[in-house]
BAGULO-803553 format. One record per atom (N, C-alpha, C): residue number from 1; residue in three letters; atom name; x, y, z. Coordinates in steps of 0.1 Angstrom, whole numbers, plus 5000, padded with zeros to 4 digits. Each point is the difference from the previous one (the first is absolute). Example, Ala and Ser with C-alpha at 12.3 -4.5 7.8 and 13.67 -1.06 7.14 Angstrom:
BAGULO-803553
{1 'Ala' 'N' {5132 4943 5078}},
{1 'Ala' 'CA' {4991 5012 5000}},
{1 'Ala' 'C' {5009 5012 5000}},
{2 'Ser' 'N' {4996 5011 4993}},
{2 'Ser' 'CA' {5009 5011 5000}},
{2 'Ser' 'C' {4992 5011 5008}},
end
This chain:
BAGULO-803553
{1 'Unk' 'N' {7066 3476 4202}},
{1 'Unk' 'CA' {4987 5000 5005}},
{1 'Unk' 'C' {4995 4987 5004}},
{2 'Unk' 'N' {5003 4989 4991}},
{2 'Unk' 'CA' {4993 4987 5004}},
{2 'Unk' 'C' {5008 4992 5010}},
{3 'Unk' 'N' {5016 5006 5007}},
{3 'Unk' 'CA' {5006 4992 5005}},
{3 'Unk' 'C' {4993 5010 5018}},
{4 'Unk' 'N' {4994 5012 5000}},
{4 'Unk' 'CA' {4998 5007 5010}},
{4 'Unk' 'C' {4987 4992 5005}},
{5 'Unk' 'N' {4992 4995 4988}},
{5 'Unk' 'CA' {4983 4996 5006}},
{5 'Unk' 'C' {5004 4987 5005}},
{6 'Unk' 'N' {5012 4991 4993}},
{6 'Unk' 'CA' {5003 4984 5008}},
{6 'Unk' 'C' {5002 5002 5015}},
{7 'Unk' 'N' {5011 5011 5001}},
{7 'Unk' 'CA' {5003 5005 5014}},
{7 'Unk' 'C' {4986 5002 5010}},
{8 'Unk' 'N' {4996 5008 4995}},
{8 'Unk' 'CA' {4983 5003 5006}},
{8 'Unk' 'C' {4995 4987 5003}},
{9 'Unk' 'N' {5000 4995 4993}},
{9 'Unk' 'CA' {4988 4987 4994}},
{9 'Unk' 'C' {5005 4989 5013}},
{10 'Unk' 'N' {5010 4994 4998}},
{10 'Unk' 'CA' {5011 4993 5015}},
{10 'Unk' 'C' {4999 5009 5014}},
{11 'Unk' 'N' {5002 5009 4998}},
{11 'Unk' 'CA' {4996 5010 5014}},
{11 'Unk' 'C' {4985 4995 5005}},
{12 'Unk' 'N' {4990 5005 4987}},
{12 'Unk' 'CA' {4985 4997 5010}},
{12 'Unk' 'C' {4997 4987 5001}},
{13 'Unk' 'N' {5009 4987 4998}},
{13 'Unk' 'CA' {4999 4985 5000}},
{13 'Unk' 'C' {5003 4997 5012}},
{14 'Unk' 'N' {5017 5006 5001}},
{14 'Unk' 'CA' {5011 4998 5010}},
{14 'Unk' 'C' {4998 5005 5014}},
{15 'Unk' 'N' {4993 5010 4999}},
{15 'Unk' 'CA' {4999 5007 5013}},
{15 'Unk' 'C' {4992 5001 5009}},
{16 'Unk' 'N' {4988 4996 4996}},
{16 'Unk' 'CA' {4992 4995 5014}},
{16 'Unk' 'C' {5003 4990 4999}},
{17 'Unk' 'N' {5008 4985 4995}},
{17 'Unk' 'CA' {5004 4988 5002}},
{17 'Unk' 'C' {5009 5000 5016}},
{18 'Unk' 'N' {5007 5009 4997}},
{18 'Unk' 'CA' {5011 5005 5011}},
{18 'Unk' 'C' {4996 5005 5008}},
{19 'Unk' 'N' {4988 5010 5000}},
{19 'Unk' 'CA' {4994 5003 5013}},
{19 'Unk' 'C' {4997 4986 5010}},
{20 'Unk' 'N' {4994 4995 4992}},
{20 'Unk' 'CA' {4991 4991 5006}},
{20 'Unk' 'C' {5007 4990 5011}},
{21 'Unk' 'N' {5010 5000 4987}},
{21 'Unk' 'CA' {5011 4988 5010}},
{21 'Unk' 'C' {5005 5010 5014}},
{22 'Unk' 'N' {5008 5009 4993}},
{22 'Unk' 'CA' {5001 5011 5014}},
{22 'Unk' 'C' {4991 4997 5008}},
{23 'Unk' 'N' {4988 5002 5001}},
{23 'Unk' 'CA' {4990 5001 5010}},
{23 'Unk' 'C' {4997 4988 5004}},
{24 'Unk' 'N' {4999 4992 4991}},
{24 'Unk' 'CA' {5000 4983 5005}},
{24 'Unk' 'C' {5009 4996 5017}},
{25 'Unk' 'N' {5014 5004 4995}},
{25 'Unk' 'CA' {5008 4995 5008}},
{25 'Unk' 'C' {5006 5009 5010}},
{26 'Unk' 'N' {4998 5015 4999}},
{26 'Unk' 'CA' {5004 5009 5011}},
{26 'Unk' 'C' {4984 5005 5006}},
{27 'Unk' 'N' {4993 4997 4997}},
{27 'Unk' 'CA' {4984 5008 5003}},
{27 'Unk' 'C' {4997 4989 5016}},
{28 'Unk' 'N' {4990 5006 5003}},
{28 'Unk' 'CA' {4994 4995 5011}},
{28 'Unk' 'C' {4987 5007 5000}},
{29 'Unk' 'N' {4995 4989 5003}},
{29 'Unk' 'CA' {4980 5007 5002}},
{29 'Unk' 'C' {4997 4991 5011}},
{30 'Unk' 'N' {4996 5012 5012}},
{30 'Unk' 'CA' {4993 4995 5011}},
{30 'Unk' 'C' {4987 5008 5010}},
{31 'Unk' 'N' {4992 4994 4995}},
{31 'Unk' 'CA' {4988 5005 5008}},
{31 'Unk' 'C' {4996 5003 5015}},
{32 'Unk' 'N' {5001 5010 5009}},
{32 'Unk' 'CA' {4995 4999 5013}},
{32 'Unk' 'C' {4989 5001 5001}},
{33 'Unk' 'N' {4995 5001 5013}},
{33 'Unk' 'CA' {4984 5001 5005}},
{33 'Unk' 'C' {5006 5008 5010}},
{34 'Unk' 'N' {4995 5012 5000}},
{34 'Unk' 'CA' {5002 5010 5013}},
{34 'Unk' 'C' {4996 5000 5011}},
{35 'Unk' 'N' {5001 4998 5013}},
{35 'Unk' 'CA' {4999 4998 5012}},
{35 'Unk' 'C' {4989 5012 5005}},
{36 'Unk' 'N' {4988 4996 5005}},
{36 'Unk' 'CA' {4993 5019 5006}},
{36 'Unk' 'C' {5003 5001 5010}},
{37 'Unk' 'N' {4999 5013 5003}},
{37 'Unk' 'CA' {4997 5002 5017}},
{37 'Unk' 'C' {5014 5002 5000}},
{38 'Unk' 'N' {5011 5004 4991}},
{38 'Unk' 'CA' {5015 5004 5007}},
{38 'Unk' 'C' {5005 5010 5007}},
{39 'Unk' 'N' {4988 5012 4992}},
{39 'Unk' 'CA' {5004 5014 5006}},
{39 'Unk' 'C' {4987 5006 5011}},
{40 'Unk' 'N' {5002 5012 5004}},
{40 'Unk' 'CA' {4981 5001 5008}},
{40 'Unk' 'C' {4990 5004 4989}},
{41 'Unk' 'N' {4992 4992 4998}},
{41 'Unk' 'CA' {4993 5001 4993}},
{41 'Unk' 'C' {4984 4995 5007}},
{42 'Unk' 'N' {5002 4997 5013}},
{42 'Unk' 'CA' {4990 4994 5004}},
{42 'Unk' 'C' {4988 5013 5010}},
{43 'Unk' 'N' {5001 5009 4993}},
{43 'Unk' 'CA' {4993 5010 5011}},
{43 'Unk' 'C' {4982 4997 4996}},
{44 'Unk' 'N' {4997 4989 4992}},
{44 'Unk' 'CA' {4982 4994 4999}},
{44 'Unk' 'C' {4995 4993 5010}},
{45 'Unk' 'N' {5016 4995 5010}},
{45 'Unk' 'CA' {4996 4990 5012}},
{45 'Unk' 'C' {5001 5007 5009}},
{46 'Unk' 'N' {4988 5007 5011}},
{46 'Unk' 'CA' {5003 5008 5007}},
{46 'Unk' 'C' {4990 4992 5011}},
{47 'Unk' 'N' {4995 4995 4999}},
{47 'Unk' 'CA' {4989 4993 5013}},
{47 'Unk' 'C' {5009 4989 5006}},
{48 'Unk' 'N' {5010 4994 4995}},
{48 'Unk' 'CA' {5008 4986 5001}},
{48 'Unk' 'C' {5005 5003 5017}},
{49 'Unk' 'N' {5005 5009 5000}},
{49 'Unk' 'CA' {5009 5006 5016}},
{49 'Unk' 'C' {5012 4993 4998}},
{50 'Unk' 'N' {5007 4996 4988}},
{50 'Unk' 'CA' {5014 4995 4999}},
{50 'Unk' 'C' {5010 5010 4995}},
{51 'Unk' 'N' {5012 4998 5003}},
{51 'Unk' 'CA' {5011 5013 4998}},
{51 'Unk' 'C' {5007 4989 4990}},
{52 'Unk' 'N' {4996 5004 4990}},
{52 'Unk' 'CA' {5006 4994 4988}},
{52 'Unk' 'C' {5016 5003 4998}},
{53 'Unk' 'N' {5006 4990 4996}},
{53 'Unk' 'CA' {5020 5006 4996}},
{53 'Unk' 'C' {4998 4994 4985}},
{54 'Unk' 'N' {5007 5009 4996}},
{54 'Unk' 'CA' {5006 4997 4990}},
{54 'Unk' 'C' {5013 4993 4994}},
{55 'Unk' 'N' {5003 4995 4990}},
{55 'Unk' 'CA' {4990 4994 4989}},
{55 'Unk' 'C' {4993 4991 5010}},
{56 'Unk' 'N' {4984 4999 4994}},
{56 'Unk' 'CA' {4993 4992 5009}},
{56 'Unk' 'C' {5001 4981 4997}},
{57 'Unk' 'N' {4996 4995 5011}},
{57 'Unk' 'CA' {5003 4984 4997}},
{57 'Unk' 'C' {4990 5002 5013}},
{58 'Unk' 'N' {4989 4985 4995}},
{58 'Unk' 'CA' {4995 4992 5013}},
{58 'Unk' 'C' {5007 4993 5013}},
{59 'Unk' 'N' {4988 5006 5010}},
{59 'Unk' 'CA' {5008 4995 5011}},
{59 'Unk' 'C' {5002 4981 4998}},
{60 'Unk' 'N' {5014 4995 5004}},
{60 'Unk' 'CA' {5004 4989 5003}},
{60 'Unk' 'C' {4991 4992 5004}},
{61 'Unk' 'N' {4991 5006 5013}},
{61 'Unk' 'CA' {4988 4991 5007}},
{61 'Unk' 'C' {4988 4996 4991}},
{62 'Unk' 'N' {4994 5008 4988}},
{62 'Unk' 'CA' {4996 5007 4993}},
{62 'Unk' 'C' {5001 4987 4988}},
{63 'Unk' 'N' {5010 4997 4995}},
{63 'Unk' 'CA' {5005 4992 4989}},
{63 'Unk' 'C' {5000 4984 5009}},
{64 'Unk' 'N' {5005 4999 5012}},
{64 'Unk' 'CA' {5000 4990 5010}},
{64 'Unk' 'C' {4983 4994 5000}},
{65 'Unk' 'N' {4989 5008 5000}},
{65 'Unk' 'CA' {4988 4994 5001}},
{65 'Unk' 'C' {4994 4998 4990}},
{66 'Unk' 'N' {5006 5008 4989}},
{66 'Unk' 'CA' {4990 4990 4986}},
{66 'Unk' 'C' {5013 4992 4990}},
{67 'Unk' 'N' {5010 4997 5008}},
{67 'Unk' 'CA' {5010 4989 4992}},
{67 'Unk' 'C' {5007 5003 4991}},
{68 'Unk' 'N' {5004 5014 5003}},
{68 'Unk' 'CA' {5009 5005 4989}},
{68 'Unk' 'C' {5014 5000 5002}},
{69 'Unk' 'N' {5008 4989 4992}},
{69 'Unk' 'CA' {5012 4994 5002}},
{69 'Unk' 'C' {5006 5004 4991}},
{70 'Unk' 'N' {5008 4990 4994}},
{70 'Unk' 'CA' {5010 4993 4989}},
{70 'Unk' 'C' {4995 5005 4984}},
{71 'Unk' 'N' {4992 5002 5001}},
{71 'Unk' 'CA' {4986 5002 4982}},
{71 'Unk' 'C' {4993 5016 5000}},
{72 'Unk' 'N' {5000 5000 4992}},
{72 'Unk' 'CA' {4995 5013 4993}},
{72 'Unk' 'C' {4984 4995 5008}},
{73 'Unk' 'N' {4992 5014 5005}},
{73 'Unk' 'CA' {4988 4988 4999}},
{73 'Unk' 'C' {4992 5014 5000}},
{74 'Unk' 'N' {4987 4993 4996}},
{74 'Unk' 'CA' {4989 5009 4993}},
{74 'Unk' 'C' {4990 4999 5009}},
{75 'Unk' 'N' {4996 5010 5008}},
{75 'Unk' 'CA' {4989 4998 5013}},
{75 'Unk' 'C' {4989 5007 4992}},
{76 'Unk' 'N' {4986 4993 5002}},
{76 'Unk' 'CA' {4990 5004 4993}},
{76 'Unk' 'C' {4987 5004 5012}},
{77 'Unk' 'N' {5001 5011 5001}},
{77 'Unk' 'CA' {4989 5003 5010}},
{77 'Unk' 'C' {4987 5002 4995}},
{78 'Unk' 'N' {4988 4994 4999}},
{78 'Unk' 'CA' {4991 5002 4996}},
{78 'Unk' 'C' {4990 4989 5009}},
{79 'Unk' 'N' {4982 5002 4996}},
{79 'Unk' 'CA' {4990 4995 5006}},
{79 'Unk' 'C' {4997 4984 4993}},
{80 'Unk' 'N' {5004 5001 4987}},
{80 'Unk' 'CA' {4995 4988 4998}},
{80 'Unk' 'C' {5017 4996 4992}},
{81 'Unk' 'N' {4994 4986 4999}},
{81 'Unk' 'CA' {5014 4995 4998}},
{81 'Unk' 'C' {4997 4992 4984}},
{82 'Unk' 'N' {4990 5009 4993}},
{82 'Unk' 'CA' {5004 4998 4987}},
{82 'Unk' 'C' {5002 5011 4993}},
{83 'Unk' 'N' {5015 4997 4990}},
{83 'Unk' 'CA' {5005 5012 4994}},
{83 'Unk' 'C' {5004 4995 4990}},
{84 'Unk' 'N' {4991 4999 4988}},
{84 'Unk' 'CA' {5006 4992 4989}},
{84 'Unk' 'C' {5012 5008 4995}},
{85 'Unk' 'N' {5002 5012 5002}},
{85 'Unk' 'CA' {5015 5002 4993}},
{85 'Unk' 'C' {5008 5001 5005}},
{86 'Unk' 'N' {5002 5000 5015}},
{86 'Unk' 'CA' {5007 4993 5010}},
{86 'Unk' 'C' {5006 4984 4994}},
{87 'Unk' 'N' {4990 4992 4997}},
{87 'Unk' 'CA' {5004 4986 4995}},
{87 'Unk' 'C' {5006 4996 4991}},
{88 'Unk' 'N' {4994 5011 4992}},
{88 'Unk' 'CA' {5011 4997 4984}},
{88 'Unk' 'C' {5015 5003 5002}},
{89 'Unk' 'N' {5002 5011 5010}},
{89 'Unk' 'CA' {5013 5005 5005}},
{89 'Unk' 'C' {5008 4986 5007}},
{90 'Unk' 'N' {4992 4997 5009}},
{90 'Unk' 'CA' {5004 4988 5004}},
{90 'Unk' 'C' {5008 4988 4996}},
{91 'Unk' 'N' {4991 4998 4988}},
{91 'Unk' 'CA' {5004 4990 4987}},
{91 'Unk' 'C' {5008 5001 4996}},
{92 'Unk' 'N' {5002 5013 4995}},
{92 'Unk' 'CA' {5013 5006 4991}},
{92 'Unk' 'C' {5010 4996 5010}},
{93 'Unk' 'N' {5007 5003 5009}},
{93 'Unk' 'CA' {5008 5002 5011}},
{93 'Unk' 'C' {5000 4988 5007}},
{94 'Unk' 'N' {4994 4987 5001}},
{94 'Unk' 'CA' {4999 4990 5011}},
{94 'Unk' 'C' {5010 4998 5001}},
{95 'Unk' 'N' {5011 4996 4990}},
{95 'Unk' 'CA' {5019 4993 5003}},
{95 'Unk' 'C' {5006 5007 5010}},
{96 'Unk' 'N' {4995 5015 4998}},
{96 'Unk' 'CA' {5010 5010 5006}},
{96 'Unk' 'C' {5001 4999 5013}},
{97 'Unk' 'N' {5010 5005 5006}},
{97 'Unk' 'CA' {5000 5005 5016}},
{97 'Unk' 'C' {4992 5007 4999}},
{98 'Unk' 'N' {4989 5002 5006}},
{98 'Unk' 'CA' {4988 5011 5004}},
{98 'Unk' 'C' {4990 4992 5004}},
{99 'Unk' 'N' {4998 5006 5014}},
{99 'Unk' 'CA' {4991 4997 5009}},
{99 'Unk' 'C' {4984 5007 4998}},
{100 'Unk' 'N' {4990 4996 4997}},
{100 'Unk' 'CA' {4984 5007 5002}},
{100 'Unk' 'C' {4997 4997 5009}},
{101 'Unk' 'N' {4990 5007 5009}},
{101 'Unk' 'CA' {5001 4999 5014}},
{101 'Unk' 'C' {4985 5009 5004}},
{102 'Unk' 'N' {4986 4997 5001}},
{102 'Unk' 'CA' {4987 5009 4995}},
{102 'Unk' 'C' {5002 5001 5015}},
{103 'Unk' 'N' {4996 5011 5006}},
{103 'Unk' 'CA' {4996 5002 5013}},
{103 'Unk' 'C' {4986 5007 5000}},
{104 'Unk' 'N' {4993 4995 5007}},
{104 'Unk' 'CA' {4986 4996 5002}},
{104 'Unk' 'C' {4998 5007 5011}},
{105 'Unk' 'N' {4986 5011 5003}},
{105 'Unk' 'CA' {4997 5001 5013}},
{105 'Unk' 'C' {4989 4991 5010}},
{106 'Unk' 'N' {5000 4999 5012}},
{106 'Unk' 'CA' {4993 4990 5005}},
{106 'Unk' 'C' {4987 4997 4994}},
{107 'Unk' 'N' {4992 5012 4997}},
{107 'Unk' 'CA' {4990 4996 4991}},
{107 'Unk' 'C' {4993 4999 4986}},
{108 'Unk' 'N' {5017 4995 4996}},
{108 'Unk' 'CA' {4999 4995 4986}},
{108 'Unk' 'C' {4993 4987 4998}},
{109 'Unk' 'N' {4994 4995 4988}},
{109 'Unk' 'CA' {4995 4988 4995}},
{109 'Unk' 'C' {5011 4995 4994}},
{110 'Unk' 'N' {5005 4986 5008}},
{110 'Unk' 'CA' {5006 4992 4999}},
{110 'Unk' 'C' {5000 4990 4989}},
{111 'Unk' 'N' {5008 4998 4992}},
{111 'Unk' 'CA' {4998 4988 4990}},
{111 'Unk' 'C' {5008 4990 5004}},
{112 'Unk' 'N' {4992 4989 4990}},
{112 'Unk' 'CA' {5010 4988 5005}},
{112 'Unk' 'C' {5014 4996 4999}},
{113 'Unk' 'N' {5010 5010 4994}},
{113 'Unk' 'CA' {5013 5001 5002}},
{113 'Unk' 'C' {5004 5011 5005}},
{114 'Unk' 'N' {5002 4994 5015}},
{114 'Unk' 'CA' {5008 5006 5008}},
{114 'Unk' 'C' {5011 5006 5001}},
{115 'Unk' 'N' {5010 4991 4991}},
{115 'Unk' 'CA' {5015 5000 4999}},
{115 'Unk' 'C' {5006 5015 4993}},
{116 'Unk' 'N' {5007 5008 5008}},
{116 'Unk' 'CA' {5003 5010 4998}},
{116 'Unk' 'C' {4996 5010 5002}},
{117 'Unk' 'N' {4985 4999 5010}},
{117 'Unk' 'CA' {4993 5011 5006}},
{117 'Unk' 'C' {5004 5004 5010}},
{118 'Unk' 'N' {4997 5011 5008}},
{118 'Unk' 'CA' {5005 5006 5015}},
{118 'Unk' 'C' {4985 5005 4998}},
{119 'Unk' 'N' {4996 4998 5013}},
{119 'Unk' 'CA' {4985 5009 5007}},
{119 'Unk' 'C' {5008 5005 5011}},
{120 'Unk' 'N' {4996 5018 5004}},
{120 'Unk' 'CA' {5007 5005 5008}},
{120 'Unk' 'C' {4989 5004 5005}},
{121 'Unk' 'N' {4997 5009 5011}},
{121 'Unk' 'CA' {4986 5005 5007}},
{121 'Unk' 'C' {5001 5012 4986}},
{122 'Unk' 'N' {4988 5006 5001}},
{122 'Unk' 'CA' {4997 5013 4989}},
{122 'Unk' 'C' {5006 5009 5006}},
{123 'Unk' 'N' {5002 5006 5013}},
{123 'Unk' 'CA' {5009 5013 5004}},
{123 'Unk' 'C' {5016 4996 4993}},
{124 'Unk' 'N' {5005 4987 5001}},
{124 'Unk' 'CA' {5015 5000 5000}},
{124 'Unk' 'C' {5000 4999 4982}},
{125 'Unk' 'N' {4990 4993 4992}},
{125 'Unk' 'CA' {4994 4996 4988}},
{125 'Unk' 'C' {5003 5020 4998}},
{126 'Unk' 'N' {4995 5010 5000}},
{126 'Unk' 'CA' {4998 5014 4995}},
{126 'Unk' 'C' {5013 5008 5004}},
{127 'Unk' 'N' {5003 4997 5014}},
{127 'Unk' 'CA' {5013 5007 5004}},
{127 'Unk' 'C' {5010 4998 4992}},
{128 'Unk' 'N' {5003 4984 4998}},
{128 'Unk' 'CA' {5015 4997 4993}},
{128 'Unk' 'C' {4998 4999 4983}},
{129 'Unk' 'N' {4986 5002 4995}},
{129 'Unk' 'CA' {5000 5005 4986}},
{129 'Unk' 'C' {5002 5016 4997}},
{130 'Unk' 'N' {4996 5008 5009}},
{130 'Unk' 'CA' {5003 5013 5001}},
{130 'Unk' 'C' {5012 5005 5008}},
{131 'Unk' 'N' {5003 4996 5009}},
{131 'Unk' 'CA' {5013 5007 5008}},
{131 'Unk' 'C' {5013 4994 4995}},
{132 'Unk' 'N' {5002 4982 5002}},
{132 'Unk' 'CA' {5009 4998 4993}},
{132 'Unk' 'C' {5000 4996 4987}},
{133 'Unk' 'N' {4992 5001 4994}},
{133 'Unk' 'CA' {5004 4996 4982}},
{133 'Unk' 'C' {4992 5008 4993}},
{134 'Unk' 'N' {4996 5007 5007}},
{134 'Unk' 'CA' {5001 5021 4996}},
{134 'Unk' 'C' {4993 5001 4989}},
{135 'Unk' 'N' {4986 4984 5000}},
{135 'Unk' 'CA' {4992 4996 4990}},
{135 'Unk' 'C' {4990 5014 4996}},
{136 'Unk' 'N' {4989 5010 4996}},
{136 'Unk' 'CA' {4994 5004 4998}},
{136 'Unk' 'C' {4984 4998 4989}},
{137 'Unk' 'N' {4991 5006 5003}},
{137 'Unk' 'CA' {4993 4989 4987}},
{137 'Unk' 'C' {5005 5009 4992}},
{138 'Unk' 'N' {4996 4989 4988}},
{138 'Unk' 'CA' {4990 4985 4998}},
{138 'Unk' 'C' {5014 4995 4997}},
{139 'Unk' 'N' {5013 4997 5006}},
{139 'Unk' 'CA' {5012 4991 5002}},
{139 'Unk' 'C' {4997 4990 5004}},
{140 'Unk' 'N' {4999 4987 4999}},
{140 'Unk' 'CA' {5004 4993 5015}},
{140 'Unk' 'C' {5010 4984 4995}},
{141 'Unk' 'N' {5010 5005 4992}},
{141 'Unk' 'CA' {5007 4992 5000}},
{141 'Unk' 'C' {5014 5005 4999}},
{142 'Unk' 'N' {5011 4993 5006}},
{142 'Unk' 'CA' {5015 5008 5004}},
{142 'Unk' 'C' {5010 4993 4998}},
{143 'Unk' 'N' {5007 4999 4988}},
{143 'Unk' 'CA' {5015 4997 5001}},
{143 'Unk' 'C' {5005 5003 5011}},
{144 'Unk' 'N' {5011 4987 5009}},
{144 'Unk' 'CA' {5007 5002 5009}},
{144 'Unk' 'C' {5014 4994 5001}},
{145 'Unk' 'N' {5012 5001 4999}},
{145 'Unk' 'CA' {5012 4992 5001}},
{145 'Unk' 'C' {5000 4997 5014}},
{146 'Unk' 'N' {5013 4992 5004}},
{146 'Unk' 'CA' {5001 4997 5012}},
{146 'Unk' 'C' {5011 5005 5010}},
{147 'Unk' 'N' {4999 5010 4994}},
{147 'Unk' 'CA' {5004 5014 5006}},
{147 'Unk' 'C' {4990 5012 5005}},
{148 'Unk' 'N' {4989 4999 4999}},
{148 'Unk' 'CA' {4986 5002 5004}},
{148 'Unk' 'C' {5004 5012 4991}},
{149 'Unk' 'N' {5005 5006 4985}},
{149 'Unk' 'CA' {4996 5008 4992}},
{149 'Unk' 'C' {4989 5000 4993}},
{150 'Unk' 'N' {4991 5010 4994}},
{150 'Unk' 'CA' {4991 4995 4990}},
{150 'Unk' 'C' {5003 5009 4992}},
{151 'Unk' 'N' {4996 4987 4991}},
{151 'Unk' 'CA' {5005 5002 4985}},
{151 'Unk' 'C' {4986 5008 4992}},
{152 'Unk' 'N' {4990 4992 5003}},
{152 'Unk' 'CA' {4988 5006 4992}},
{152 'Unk' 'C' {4991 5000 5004}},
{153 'Unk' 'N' {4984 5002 5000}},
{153 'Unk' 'CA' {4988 5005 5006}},
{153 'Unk' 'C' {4995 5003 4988}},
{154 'Unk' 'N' {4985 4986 5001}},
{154 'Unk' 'CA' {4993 4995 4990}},
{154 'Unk' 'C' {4983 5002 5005}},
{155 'Unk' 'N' {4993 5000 4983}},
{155 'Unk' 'CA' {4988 4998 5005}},
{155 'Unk' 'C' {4998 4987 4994}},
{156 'Unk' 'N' {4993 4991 5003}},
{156 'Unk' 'CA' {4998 4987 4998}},
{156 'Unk' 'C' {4986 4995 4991}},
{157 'Unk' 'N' {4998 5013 5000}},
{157 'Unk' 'CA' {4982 5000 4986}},
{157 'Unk' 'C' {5009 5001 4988}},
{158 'Unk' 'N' {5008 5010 4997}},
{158 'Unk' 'CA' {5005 5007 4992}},
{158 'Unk' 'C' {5011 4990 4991}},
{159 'Unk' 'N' {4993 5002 4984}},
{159 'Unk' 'CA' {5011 4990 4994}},
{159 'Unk' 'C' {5010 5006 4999}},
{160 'Unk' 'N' {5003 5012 4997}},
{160 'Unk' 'CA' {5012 5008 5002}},
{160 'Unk' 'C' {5009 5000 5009}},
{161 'Unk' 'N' {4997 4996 5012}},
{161 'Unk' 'CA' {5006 4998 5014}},
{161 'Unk' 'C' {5008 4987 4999}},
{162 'Unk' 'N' {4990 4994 4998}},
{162 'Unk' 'CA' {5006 4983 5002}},
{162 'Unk' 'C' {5009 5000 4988}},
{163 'Unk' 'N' {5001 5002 4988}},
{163 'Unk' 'CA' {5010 4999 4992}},
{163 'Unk' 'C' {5013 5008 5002}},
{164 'Unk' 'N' {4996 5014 5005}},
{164 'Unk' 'CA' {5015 5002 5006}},
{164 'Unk' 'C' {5007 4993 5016}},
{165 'Unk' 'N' {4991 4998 5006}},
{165 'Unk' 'CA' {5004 4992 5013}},
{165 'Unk' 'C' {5011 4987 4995}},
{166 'Unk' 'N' {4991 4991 4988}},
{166 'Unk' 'CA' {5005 4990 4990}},
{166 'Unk' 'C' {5017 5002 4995}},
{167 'Unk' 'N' {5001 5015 4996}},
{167 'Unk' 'CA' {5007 5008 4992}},
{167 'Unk' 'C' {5015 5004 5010}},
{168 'Unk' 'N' {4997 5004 5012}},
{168 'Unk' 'CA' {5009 4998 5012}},
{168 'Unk' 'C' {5005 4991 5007}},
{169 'Unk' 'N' {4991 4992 5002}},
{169 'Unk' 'CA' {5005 4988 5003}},
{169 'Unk' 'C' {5008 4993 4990}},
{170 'Unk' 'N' {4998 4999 4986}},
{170 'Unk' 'CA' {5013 4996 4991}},
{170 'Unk' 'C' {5014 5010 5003}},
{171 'Unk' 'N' {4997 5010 4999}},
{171 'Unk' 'CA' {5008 5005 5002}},
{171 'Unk' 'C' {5007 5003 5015}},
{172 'Unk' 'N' {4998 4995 5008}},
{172 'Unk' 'CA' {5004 5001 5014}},
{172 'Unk' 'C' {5007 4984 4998}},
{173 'Unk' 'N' {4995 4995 4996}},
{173 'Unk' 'CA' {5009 4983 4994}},
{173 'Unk' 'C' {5009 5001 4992}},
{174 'Unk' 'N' {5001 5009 4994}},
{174 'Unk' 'CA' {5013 5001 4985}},
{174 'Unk' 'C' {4994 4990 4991}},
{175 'Unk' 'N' {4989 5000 5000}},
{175 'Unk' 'CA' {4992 4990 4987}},
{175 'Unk' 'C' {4995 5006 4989}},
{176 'Unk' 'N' {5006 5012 4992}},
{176 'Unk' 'CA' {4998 5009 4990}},
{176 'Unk' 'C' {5008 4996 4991}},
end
């Protein structure tokens, strides 16, 4: 009897030791961020007049005018160009490759940093938050690769938003 409970006793010691290692050295843990817009899913855009393909990606010309290259970049469409949780995102993320990039319509209020604004007229400002980055409210901020995929579609009030936007972008880095 006391030589069956040692056996036991080394079993519940030994054996998640050995998992662990198992999993240590044959396991792999890797996070994605799912791509939208792969399949048709877009039948809410119906005023746009574009024949959408599938899986969807921004037009090239599209990515060409607000500087979407080489970096992950985060286009923020909105009226004013303070978004404190936009900023803390910011912070967190400055080292990274990732581009911010606020696009402004003509008659936005301007601050005194300019650097990294786009002012577009307000027709092309509504069109290419709605037709191409298939923004809706109260959205107006868009993960974008430079592959003109998007990755995510943010509201920029919302602390919830900004920390998963935060939350993607590590993980679109392999920084997990």
């Amino acid at each position: 009897m006391k030589g069956k409970k040692i056996i036991y006793l080394l079993l519940a010691l030994v054996l998640p030791i050995l998992i662990f290692v198992f999993l240590k050295k044959f396991g792999h843990n890797e996070f994605t961020v799912v791509s939208l817009f792969q399949n048709k899913s877009l039948d809410k855009i119906n005023d746009c007049g574009v024949d959408y393909q599938f899986p969807y990606t921004v037009e090239d010309s599209v990515l060409a005018y607000y500087g979407i290259g080489e970096d992950y970049t985060v286009l923020i469409f909105s009226d004013t160009s303070r978004m404190p949780l936009i900023q803390l995102v910011k912070e967190q993320v400055k080292k990274d490759p990732i581009k911010f990039v606020t696009v402004l319509n003509e008659n936005s209020f301007l601050t005194s940093e300019s650097k990294g604004n786009i002012i577009v007229s307000e027709e092309r400002f509504f069109h290419d938050k709605k037709c191409s980055f298939l923004l809706t409210e109260p959205l107006n901020v868009v993960l974008v690769d430079m592959e003109g995929t998007i990755y995510g579609q943010y509201n920029s009030q919302d602390r919830d938003e900004a920390d998963r936007l935060w939350a993607e972008l590590l993980i679109l880095l392999k920084k997990y």
